[in-house]
matplotlib code that plots the C-alpha trace (Angstrom):
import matplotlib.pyplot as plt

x = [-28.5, -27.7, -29.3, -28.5, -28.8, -32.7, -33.7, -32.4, -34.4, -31.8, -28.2, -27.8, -28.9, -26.4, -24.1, -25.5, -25.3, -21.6, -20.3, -22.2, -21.2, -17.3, -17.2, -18.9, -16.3, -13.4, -15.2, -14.8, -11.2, -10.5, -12.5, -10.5, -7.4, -8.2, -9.2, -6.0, -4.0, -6.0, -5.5, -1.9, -1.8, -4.1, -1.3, 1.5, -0.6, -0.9, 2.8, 3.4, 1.3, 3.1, 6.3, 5.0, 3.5, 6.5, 5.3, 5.9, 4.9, 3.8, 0.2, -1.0, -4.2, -5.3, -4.3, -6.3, -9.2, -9.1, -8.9, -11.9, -13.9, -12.9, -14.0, -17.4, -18.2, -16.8, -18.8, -22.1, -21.3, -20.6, -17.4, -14.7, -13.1, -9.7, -9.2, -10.0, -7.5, -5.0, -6.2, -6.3, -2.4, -1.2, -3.3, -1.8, 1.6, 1.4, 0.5, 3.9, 6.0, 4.5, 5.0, 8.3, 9.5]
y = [-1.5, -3.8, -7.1, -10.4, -13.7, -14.3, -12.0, -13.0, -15.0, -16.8, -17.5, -15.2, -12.3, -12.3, -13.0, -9.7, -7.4, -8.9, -8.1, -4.9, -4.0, -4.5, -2.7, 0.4, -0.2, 0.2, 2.9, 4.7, 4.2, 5.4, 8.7, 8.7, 8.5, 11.4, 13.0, 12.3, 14.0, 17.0, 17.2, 17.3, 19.8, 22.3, 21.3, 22.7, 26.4, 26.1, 26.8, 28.7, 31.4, 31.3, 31.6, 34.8, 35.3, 34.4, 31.5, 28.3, 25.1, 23.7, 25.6, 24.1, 25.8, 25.2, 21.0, 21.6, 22.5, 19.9, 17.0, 18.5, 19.1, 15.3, 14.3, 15.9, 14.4, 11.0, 10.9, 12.2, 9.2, 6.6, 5.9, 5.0, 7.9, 6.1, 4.8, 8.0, 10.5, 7.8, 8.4, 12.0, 12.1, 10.4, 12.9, 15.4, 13.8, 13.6, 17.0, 17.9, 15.9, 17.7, 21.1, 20.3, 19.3]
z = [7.8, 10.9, 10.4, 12.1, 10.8, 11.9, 9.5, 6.9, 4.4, 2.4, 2.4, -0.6, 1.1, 3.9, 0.9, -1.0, 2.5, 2.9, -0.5, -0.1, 3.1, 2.1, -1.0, 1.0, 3.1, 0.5, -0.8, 2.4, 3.0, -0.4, 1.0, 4.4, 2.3, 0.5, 3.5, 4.9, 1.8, 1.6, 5.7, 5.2, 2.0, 4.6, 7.2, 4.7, 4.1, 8.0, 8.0, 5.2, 7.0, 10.6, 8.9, 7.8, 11.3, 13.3, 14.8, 16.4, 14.5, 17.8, 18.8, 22.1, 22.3, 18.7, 19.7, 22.6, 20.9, 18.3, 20.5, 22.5, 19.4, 18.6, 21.9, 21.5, 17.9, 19.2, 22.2, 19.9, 17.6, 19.9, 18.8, 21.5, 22.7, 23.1, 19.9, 18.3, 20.0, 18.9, 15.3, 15.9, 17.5, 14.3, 12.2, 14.2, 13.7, 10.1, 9.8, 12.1, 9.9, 6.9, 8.5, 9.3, 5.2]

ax = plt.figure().add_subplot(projection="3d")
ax.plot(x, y, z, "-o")
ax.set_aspect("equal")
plt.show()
């Protein structure tokens, strides 16, 4: 629901799509947050099972592939490419760190 102000027939309504608009809002960050957590839990199997496999916690290919499948889904939702692998490098960061406890 993108509306400007034209089409808007009171006051109150761009009130009502404000307030509405901002609590979706919250709502979705709680769910990114969550995201987030269960991201880094998955992160922490990831290395339980190349400890049993001998390897490295550092997998270039696999990175490689991520940011490309971000790239792809970024450029499908029109969502600058930019600012998304530096969401993706601390995502990828985080899941290091977590690796590494």
């Amino acid at each position: 629901m993108n509306q400007d102000k034209t089409k808007f027939n009171s006051y109150t309504e761009a009130e009502k799509l404000l307030n509405n608009s901002r609590k979706k809002i919250d709502e979705i960050d709680q769910d990114i947050l969550e995201l987030i957590s269960k991201r880094t839990e998955m992160a922490k199997n990831v290395i339980t099972a190349k400890k049993v496999l001998g390897k490295t916690i550092y997998d270039e290919e696999r990175e490689k592939i991520v940011y490309e499948n971000i790239k792809m889904k970024a450029i499908e939702k029109n969502i600058n490419e930019d600012i998304i692998f530096q969401v993706m490098a601390l995502l990828i960061k985080l899941s290091k760190d977590a690796q590494r406890e």
